[in-house]
PDB file with SEQRES, HELIX, SHEET and CRYST1 records, atoms N, CA, C and O in Angstrom:
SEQRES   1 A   87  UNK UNK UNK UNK UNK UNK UNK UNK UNK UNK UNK UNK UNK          
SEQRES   2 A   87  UNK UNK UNK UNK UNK UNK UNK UNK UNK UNK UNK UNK UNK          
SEQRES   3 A   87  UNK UNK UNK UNK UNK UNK UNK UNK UNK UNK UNK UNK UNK          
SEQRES   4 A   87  UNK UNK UNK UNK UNK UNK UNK UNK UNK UNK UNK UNK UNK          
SEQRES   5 A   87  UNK UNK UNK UNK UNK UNK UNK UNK UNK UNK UNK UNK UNK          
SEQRES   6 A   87  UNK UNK UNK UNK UNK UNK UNK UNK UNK UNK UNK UNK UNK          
SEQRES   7 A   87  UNK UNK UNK UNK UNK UNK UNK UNK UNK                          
HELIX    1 AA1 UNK A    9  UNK A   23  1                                  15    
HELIX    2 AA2 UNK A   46  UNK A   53  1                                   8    
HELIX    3 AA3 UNK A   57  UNK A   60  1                                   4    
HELIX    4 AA4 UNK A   74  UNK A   78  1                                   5    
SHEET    1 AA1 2 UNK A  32  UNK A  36  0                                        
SHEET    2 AA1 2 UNK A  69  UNK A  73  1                                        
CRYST1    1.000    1.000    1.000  90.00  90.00  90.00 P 1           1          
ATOM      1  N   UNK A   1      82.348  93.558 156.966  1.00  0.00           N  
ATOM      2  CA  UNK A   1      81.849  94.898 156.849  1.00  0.00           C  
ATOM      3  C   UNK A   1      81.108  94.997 155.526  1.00  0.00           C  
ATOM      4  O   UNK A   1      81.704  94.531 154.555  1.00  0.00           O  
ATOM      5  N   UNK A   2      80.014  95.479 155.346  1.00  0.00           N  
ATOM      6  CA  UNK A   2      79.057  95.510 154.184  1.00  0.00           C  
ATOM      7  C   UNK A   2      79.448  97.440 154.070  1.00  0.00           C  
ATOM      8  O   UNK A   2      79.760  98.371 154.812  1.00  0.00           O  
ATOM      9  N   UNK A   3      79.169  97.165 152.645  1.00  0.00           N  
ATOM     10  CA  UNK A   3      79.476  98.680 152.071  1.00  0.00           C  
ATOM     11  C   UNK A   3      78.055  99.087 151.313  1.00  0.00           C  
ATOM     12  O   UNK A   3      77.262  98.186 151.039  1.00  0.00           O  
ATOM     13  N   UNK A   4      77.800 100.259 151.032  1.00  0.00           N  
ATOM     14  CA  UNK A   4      76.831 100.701 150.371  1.00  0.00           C  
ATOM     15  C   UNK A   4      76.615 101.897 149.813  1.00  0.00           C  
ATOM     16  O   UNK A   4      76.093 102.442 150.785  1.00  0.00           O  
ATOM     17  N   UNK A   5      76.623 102.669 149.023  1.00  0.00           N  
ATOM     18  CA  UNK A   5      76.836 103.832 148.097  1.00  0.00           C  
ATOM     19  C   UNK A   5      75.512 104.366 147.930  1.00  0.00           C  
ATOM     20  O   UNK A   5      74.691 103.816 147.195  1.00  0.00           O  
ATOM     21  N   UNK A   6      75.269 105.404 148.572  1.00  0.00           N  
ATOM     22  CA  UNK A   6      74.310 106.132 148.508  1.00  0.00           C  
ATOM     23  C   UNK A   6      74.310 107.743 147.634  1.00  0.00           C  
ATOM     24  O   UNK A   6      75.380 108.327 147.466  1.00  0.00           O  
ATOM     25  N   UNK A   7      73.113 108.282 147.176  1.00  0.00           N  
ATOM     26  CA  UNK A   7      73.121 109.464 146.895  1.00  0.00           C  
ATOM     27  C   UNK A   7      72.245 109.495 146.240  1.00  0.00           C  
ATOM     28  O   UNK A   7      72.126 110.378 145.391  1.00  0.00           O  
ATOM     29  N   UNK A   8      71.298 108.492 146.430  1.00  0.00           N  
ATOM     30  CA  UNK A   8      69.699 108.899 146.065  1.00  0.00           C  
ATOM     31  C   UNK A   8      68.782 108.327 146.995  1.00  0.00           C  
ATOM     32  O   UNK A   8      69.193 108.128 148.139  1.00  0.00           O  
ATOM     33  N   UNK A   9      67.862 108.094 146.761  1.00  0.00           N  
ATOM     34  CA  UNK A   9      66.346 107.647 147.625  1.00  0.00           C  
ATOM     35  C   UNK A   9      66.754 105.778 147.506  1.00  0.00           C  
ATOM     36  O   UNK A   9      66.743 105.112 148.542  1.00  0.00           O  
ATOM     37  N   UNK A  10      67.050 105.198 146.303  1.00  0.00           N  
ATOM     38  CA  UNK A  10      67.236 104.057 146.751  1.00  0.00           C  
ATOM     39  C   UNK A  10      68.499 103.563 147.736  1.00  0.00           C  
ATOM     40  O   UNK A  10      68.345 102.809 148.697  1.00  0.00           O  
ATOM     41  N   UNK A  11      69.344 103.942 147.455  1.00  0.00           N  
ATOM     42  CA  UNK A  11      70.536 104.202 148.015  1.00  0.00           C  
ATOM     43  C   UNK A  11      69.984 103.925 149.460  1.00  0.00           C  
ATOM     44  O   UNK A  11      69.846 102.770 149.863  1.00  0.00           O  
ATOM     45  N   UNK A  12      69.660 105.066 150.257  1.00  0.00           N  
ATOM     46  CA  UNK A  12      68.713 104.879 151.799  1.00  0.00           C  
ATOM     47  C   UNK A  12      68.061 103.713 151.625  1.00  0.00           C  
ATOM     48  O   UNK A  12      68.218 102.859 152.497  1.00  0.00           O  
ATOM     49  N   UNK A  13      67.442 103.503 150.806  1.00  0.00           N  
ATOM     50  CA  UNK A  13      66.327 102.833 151.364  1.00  0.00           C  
ATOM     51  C   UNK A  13      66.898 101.159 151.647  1.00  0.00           C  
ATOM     52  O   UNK A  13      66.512 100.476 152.595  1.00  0.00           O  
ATOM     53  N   UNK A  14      67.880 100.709 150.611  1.00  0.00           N  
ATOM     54  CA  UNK A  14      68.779  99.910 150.597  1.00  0.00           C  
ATOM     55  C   UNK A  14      68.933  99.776 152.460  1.00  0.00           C  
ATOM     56  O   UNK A  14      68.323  99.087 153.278  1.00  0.00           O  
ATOM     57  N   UNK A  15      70.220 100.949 152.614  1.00  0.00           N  
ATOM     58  CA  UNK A  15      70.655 100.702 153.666  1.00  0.00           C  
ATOM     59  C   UNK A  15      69.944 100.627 154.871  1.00  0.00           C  
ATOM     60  O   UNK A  15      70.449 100.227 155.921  1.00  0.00           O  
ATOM     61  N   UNK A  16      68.590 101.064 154.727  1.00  0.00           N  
ATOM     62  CA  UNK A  16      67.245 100.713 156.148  1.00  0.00           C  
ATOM     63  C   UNK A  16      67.488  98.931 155.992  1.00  0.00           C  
ATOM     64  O   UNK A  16      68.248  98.350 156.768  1.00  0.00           O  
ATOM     65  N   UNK A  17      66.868  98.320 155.083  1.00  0.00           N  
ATOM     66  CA  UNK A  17      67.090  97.377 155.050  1.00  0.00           C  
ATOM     67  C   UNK A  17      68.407  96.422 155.300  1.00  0.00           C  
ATOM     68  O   UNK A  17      68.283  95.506 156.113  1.00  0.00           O  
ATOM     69  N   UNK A  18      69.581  96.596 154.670  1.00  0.00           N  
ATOM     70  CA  UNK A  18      70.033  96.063 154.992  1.00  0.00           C  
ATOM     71  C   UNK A  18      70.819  96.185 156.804  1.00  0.00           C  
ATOM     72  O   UNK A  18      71.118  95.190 157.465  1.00  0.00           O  
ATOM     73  N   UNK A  19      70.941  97.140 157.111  1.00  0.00           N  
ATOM     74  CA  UNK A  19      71.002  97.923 158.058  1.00  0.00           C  
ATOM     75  C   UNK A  19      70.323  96.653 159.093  1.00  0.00           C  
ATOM     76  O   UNK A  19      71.048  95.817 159.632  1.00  0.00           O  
ATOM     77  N   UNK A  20      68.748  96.681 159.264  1.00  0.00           N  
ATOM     78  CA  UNK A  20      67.847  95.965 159.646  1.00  0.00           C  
ATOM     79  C   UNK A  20      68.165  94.588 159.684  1.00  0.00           C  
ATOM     80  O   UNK A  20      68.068  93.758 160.588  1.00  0.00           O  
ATOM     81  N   UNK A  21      68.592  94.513 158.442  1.00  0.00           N  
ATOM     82  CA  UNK A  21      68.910  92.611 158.554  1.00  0.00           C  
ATOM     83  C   UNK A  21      70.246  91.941 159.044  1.00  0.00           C  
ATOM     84  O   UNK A  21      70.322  90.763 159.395  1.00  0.00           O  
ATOM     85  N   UNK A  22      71.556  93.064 159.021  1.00  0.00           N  
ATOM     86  CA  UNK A  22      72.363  92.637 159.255  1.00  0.00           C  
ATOM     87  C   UNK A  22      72.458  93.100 161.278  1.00  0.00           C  
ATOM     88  O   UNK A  22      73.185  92.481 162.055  1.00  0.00           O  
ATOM     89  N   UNK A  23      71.728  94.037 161.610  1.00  0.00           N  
ATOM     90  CA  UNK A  23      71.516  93.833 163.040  1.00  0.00           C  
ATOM     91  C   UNK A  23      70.930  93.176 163.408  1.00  0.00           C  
ATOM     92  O   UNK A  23      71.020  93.165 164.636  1.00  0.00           O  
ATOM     93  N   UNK A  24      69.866  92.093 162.816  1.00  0.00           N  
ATOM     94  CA  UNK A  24      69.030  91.086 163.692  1.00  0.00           C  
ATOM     95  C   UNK A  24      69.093  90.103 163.351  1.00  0.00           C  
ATOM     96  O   UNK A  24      68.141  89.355 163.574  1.00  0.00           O  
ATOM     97  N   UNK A  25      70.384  89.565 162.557  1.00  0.00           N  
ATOM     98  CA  UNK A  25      70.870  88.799 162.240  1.00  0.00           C  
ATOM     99  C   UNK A  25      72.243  88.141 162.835  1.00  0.00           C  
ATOM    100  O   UNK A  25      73.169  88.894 162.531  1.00  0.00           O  
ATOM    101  N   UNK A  26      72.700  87.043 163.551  1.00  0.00           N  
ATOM    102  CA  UNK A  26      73.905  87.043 164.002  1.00  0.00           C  
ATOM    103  C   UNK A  26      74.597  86.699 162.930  1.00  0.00           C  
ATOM    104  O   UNK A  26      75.698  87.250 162.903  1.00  0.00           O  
ATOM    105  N   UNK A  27      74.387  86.031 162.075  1.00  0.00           N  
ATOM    106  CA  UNK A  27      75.923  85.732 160.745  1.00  0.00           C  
ATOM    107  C   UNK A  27      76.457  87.041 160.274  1.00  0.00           C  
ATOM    108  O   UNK A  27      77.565  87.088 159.740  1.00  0.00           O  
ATOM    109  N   UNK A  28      75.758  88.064 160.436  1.00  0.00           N  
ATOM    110  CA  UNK A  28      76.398  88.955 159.566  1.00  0.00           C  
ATOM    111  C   UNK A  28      77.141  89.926 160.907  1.00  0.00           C  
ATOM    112  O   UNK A  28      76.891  89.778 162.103  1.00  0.00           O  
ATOM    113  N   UNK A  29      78.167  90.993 160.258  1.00  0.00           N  
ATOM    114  CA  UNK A  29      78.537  92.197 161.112  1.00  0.00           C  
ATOM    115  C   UNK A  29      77.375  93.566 160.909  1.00  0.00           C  
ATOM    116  O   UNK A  29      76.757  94.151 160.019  1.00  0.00           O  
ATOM    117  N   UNK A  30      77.564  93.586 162.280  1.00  0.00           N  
ATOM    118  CA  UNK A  30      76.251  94.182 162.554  1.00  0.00           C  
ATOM    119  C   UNK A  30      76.135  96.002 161.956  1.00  0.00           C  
ATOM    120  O   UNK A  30      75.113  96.679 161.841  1.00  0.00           O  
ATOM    121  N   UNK A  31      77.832  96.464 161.612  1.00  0.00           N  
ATOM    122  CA  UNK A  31      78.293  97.721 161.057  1.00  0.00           C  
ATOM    123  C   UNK A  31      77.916  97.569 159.533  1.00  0.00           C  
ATOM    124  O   UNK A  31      78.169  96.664 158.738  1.00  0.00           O  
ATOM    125  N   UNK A  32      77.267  98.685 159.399  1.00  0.00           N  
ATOM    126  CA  UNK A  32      77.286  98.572 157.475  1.00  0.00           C  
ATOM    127  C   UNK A  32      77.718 100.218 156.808  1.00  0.00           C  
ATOM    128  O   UNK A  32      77.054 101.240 156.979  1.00  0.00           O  
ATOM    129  N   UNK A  33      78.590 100.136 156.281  1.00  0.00           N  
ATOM    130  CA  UNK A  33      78.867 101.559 155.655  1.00  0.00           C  
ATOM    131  C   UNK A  33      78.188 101.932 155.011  1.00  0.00           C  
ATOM    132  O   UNK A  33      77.423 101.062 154.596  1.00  0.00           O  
ATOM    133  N   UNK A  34      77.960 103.186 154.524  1.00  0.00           N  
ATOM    134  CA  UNK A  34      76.811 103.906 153.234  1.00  0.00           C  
ATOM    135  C   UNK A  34      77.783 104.475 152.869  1.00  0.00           C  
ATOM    136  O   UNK A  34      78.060 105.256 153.779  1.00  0.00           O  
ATOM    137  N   UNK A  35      78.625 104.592 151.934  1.00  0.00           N  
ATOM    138  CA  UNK A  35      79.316 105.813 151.129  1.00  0.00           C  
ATOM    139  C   UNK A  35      78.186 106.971 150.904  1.00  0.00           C  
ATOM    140  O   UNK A  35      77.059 106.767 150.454  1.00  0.00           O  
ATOM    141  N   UNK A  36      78.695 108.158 151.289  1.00  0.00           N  
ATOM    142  CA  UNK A  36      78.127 109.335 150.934  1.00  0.00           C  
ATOM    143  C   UNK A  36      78.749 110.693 149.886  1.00  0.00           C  
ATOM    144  O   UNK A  36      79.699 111.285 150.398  1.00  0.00           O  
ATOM    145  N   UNK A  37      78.416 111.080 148.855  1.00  0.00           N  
ATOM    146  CA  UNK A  37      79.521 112.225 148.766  1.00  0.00           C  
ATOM    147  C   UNK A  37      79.144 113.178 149.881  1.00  0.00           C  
ATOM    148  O   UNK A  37      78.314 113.062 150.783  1.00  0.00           O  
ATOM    149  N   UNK A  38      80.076 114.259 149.536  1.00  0.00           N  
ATOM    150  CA  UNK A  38      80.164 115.813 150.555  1.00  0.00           C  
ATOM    151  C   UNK A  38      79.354 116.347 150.040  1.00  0.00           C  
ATOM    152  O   UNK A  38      79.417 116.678 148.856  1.00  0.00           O  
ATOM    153  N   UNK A  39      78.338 116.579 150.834  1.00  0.00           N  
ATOM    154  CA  UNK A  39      77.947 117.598 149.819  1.00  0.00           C  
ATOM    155  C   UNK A  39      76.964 117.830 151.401  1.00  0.00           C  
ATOM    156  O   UNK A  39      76.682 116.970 152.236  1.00  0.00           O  
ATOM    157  N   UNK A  40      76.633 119.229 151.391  1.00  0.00           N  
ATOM    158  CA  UNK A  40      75.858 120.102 152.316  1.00  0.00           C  
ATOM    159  C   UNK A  40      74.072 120.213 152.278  1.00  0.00           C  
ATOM    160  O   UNK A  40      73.293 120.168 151.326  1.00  0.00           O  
ATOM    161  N   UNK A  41      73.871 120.352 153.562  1.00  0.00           N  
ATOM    162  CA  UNK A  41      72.088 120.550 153.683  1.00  0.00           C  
ATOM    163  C   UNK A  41      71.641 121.445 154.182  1.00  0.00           C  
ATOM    164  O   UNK A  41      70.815 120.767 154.792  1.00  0.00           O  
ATOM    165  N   UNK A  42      71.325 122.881 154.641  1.00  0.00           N  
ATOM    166  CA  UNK A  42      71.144 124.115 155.454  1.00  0.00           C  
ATOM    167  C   UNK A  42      72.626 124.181 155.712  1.00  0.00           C  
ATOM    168  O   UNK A  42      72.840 124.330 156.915  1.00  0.00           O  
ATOM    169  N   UNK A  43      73.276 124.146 155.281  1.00  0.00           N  
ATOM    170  CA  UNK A  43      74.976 124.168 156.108  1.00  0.00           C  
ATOM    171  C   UNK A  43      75.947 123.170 156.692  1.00  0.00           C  
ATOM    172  O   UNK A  43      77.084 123.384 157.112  1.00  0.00           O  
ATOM    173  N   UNK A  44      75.169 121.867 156.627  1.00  0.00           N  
ATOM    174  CA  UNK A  44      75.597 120.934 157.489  1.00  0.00           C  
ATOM    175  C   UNK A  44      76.040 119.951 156.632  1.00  0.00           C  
ATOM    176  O   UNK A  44      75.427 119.822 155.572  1.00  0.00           O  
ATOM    177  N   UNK A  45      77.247 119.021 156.934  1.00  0.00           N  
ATOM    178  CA  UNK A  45      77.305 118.049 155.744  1.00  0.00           C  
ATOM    179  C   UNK A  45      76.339 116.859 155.908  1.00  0.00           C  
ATOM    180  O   UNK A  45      75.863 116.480 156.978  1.00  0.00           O  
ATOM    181  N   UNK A  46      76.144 116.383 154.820  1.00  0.00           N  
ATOM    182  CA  UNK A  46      74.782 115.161 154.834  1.00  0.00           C  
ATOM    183  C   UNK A  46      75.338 113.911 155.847  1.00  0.00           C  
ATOM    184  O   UNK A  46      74.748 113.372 156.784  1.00  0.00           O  
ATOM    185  N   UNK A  47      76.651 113.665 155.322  1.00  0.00           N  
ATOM    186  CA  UNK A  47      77.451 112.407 156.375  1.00  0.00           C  
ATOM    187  C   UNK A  47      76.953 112.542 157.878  1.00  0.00           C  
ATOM    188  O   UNK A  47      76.570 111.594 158.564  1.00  0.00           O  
ATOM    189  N   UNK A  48      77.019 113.867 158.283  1.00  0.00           N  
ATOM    190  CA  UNK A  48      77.103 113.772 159.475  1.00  0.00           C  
ATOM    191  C   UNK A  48      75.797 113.974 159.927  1.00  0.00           C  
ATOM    192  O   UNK A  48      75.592 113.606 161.084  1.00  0.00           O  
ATOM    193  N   UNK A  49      74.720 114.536 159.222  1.00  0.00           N  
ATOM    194  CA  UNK A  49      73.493 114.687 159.889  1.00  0.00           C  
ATOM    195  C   UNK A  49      72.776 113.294 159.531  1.00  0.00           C  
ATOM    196  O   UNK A  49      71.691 113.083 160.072  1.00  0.00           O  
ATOM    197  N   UNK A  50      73.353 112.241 158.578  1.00  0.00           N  
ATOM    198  CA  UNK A  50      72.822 110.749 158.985  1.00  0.00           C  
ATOM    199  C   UNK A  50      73.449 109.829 160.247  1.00  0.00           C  
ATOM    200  O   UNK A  50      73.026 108.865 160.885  1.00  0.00           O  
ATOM    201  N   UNK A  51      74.489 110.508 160.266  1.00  0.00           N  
ATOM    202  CA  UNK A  51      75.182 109.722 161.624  1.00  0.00           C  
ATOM    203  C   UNK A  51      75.020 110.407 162.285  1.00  0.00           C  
ATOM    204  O   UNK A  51      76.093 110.353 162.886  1.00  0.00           O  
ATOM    205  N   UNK A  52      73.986 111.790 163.183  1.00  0.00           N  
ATOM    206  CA  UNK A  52      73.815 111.987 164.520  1.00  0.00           C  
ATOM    207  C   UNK A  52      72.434 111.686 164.174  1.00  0.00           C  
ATOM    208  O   UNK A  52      72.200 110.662 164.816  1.00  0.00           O  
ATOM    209  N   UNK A  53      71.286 112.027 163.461  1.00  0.00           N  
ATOM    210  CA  UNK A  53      69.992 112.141 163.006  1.00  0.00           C  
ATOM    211  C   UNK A  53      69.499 110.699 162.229  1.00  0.00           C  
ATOM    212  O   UNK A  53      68.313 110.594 161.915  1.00  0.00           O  
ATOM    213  N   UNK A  54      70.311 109.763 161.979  1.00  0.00           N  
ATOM    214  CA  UNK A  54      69.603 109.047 161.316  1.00  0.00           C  
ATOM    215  C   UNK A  54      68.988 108.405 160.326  1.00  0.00           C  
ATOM    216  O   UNK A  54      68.550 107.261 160.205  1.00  0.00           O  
ATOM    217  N   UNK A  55      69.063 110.005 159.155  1.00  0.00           N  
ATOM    218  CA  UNK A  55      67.868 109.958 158.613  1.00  0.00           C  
ATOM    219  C   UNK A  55      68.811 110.579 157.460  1.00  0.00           C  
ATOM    220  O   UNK A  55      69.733 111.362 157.691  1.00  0.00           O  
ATOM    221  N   UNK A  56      68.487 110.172 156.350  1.00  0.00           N  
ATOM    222  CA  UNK A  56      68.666 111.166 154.910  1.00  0.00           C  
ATOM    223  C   UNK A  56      67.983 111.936 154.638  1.00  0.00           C  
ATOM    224  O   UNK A  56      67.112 111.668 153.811  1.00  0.00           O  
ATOM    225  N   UNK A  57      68.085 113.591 155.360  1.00  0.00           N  
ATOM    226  CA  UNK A  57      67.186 114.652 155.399  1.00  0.00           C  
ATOM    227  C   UNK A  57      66.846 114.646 153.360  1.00  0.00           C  
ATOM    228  O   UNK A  57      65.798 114.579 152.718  1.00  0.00           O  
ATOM    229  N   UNK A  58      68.169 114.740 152.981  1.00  0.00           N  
ATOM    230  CA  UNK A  58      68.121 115.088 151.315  1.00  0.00           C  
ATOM    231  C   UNK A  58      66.931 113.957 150.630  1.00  0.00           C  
ATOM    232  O   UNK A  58      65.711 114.062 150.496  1.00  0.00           O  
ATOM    233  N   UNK A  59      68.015 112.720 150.236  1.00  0.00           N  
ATOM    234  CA  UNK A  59      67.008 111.674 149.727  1.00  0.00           C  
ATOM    235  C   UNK A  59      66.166 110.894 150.119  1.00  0.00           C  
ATOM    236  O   UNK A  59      65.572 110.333 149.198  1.00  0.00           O  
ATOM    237  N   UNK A  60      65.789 110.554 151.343  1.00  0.00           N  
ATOM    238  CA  UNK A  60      64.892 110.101 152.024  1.00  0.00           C  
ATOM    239  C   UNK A  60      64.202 110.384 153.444  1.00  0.00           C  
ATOM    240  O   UNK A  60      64.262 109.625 154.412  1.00  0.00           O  
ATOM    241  N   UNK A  61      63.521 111.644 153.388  1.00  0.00           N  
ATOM    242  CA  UNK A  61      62.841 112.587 154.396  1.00  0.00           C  
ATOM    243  C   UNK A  61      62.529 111.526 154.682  1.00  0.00           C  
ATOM    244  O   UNK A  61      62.457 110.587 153.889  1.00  0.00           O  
ATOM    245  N   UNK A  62      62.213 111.470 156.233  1.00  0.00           N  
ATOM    246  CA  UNK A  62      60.879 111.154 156.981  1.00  0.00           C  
ATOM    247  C   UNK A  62      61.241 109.664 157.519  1.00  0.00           C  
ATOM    248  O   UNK A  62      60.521 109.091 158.336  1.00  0.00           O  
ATOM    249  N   UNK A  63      62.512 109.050 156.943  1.00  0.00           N  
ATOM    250  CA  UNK A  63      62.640 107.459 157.311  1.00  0.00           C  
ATOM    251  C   UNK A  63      63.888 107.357 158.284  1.00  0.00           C  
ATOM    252  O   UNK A  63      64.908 107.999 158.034  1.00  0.00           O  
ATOM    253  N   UNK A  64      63.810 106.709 159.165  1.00  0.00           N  
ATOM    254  CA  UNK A  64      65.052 106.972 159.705  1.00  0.00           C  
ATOM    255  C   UNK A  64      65.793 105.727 159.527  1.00  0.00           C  
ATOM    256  O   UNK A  64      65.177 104.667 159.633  1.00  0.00           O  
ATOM    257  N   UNK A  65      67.124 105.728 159.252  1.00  0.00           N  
ATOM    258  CA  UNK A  65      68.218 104.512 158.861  1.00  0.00           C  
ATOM    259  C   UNK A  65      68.708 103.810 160.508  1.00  0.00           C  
ATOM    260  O   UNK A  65      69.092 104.335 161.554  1.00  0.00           O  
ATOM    261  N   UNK A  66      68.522 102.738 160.188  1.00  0.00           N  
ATOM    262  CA  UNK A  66      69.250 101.976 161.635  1.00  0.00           C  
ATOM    263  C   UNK A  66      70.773 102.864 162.146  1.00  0.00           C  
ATOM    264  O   UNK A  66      71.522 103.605 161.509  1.00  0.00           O  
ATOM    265  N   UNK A  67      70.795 102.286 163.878  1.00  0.00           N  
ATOM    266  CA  UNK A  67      72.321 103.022 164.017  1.00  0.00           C  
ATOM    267  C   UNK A  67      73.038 102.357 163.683  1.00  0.00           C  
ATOM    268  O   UNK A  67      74.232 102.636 163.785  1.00  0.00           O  
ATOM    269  N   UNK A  68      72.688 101.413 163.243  1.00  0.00           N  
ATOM    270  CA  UNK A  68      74.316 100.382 163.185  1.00  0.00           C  
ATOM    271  C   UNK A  68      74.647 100.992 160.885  1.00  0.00           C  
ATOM    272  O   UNK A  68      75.482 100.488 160.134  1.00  0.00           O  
ATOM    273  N   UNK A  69      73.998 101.709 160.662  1.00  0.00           N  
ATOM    274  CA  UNK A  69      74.292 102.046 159.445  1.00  0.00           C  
ATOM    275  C   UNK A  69      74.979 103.240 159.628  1.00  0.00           C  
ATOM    276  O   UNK A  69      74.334 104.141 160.163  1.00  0.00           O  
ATOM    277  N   UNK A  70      76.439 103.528 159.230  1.00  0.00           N  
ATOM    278  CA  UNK A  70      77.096 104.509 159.527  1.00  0.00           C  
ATOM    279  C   UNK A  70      77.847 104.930 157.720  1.00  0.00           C  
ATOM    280  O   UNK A  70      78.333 104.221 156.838  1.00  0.00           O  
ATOM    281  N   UNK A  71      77.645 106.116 157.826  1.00  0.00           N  
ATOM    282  CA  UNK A  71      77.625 106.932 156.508  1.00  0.00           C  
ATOM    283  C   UNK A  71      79.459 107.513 156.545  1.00  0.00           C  
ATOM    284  O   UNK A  71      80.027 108.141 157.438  1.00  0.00           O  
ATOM    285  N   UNK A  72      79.875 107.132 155.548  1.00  0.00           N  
ATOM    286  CA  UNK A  72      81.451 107.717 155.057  1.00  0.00           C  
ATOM    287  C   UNK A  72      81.431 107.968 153.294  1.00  0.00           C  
ATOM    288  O   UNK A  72      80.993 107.459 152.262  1.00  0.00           O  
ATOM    289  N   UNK A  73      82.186 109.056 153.755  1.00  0.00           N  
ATOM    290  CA  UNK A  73      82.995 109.623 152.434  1.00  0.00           C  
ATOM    291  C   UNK A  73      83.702 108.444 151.535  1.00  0.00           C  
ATOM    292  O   UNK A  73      84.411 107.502 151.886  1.00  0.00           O  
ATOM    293  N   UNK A  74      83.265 108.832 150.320  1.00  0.00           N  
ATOM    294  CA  UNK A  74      83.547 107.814 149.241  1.00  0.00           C  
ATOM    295  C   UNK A  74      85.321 107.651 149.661  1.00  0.00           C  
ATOM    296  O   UNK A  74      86.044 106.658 149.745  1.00  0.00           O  
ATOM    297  N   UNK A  75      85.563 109.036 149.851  1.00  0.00           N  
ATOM    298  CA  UNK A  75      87.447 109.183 149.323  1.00  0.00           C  
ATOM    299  C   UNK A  75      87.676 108.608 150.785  1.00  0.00           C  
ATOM    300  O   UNK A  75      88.849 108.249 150.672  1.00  0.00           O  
ATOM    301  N   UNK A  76      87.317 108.295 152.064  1.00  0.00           N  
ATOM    302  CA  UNK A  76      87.699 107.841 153.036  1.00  0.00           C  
ATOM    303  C   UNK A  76      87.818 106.284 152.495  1.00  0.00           C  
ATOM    304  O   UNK A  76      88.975 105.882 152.375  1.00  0.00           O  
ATOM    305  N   UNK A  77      86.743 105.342 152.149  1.00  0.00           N  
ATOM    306  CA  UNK A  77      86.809 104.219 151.647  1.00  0.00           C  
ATOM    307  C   UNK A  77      87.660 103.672 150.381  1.00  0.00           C  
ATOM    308  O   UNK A  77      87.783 102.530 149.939  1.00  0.00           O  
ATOM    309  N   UNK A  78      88.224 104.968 149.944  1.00  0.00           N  
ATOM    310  CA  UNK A  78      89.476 104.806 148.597  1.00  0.00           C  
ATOM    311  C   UNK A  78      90.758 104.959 149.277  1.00  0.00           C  
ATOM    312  O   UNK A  78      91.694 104.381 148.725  1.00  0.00           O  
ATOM    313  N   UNK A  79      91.051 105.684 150.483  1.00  0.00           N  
ATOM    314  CA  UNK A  79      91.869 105.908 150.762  1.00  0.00           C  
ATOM    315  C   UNK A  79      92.357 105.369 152.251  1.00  0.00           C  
ATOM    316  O   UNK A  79      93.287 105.935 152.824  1.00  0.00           O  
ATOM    317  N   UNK A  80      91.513 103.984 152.971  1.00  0.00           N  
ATOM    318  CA  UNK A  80      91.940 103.182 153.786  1.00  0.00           C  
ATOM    319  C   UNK A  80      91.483 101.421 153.523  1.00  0.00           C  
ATOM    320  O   UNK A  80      91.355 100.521 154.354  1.00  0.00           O  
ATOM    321  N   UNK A  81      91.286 101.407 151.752  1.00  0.00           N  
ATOM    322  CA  UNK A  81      90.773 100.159 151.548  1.00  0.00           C  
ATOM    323  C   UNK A  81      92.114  99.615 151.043  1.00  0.00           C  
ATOM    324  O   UNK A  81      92.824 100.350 150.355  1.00  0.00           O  
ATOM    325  N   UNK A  82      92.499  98.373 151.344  1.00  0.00           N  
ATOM    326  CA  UNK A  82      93.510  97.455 150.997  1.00  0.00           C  
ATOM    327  C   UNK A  82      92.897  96.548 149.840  1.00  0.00           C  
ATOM    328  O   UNK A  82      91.966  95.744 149.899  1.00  0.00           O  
ATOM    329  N   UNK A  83      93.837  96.988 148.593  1.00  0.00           N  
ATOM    330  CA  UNK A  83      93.480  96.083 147.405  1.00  0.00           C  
ATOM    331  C   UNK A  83      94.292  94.324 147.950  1.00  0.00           C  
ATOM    332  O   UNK A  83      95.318  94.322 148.631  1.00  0.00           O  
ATOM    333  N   UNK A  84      93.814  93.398 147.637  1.00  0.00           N  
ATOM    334  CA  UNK A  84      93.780  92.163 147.399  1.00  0.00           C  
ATOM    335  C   UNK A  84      95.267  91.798 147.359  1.00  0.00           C  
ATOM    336  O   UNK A  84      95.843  91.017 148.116  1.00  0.00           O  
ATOM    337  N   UNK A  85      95.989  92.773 145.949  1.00  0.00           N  
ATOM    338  CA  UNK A  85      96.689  92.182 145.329  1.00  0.00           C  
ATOM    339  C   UNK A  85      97.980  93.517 146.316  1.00  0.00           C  
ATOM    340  O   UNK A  85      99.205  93.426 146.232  1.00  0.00           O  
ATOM    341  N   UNK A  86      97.581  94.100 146.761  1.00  0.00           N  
ATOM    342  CA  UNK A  86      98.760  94.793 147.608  1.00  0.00           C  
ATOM    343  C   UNK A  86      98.965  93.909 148.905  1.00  0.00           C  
ATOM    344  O   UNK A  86      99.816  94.351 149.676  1.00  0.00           O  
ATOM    345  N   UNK A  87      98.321  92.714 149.288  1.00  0.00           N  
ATOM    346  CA  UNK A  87      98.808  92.089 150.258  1.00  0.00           C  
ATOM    347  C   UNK A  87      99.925  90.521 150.618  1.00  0.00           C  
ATOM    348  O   UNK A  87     100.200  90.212 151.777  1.00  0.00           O  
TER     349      UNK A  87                                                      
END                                                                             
């Protein structure tokens, strides 16, 4: 699983790409996370209008992110990641 932390314009633009390479690629898994914070757009949270829409209305109008790039909450990825040394 590839991770990726977004909350600006590079951030997206990152994940188009990698997004892109790890779906047309067989070595890799084809899922890539974007960490997103919460934070709202006309009313809607940003997480979720990149995972039905695509697209980072906020930091990157107009481009749309692969589907296999799926956007989560930072505190979701703090709070189901297994440290190393807890196993």
């Amino acid at each position: 699983m590839t991770f990726l932390r977004t909350w600006t314009p590079r951030g997206s633009a990152i994940a188009r790409i990698v997004g892109a390479t790890t779906r047309d690629l067989a070595d890799f898994q084809t899922e890539v996370k974007m960490w997103v914070f919460p934070e709202k757009v006309d009313g809607r949270d940003l997480g979720d209008i990149i995972n039905t829409q695509h697209e980072n209305v906020k930091y990157l109008p107009g481009f749309r992110i692969p589907e296999n790039v799926v956007s989560v909450y930072l505190q979701y990825i703090i709070n189901t990641t297994v440290c190393p040394s807890d196993q």
